[in-house]
C-alpha positions as a Markdown table, in Angstrom:
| # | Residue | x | y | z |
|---|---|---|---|---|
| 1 | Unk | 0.0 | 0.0 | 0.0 |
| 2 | Unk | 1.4 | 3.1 | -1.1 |
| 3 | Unk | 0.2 | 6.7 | 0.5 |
| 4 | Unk | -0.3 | 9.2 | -2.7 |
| 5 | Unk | -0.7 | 12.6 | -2.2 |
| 6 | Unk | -3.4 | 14.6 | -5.1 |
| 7 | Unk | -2.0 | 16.5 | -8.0 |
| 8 | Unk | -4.5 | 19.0 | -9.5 |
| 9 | Unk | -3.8 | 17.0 | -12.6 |
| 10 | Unk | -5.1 | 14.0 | -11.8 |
| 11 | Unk | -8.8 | 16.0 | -11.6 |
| 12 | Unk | -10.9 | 16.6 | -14.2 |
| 13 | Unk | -13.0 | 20.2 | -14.0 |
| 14 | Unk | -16.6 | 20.2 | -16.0 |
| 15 | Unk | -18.8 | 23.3 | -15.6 |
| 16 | Unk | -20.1 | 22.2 | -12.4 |
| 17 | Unk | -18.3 | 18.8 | -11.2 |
| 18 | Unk | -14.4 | 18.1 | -10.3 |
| 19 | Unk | -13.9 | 14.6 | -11.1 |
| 20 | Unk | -10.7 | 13.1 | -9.0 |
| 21 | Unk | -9.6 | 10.7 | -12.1 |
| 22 | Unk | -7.6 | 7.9 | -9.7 |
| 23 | Unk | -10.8 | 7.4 | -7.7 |
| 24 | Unk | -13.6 | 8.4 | -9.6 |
| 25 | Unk | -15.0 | 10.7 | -6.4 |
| 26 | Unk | -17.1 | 13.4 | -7.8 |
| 27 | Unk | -17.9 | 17.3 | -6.1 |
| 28 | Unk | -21.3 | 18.3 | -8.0 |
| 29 | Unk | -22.6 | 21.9 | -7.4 |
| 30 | Unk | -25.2 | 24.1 | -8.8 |
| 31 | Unk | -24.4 | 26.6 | -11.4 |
| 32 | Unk | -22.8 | 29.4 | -10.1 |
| 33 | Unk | -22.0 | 27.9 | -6.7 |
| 34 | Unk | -18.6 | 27.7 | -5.4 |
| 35 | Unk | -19.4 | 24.3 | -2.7 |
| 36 | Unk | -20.3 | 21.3 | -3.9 |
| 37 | Unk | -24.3 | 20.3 | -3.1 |
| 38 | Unk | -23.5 | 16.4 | -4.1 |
| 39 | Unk | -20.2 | 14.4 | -3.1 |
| 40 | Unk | -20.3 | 10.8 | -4.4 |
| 41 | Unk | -16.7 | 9.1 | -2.7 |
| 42 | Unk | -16.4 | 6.2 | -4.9 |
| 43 | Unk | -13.2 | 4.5 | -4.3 |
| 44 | Unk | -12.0 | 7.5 | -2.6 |
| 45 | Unk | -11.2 | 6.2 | 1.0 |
| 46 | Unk | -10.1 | 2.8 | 0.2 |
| 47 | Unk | -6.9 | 1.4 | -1.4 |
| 48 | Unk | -7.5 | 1.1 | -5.3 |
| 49 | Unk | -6.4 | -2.0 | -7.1 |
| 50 | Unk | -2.5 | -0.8 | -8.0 |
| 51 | Unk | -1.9 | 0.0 | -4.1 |
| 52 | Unk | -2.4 | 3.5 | -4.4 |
| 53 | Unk | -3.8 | 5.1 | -1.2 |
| 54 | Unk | -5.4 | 8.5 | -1.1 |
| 55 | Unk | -6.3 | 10.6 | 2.0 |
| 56 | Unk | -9.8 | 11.8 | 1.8 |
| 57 | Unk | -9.0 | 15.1 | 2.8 |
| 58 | Unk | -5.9 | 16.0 | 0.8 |
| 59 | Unk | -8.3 | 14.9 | -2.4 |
| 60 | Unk | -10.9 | 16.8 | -1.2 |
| 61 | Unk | -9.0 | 20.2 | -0.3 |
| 62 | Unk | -7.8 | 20.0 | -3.9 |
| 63 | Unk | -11.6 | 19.2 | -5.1 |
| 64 | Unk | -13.0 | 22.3 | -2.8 |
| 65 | Unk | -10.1 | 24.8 | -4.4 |
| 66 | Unk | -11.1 | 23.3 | -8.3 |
| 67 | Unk | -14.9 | 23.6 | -7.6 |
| 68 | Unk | -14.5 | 27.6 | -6.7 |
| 69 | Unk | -11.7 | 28.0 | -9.3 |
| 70 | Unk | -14.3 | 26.9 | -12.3 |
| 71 | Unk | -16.0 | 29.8 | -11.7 |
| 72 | Unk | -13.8 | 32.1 | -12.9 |
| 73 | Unk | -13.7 | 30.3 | -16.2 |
């Protein structure tokens, strides 16, 4: 089991969801809203088949700073 810390590169930023690619966890908000309304974990939280092993809160610090970010696009 390997501790990884988030990159902002392994996220993905649609117009209203930041996607953390490794785990597939998902921040969903309404348009125009900086905090996510929906958070769906996936495999966020548990070691993913390779051995990587991400801390919930480092992803989701990175997720929180994405989600307002967007909306200056």
């Amino acid at each position: 089991m390997a501790i990884k810390h988030p990159t902002e590169d392994e996220f993905e930023v649609r117009e209203n969801t930041v996607i953390h690619k490794p785990t597939n966890a998902r921040w969903t908000a309404y348009p125009g809203v900086a905090e996510a309304h929906l958070y769906t974990p996936s495999r966020l939280g548990s070691v993913l088949p390779n051995g990587d092993d991400y801390r919930e809160h480092e992803v989701g610090a990175i997720a929180r700073k994405l989600m307002l970010e967007r909306l200056g696009r």
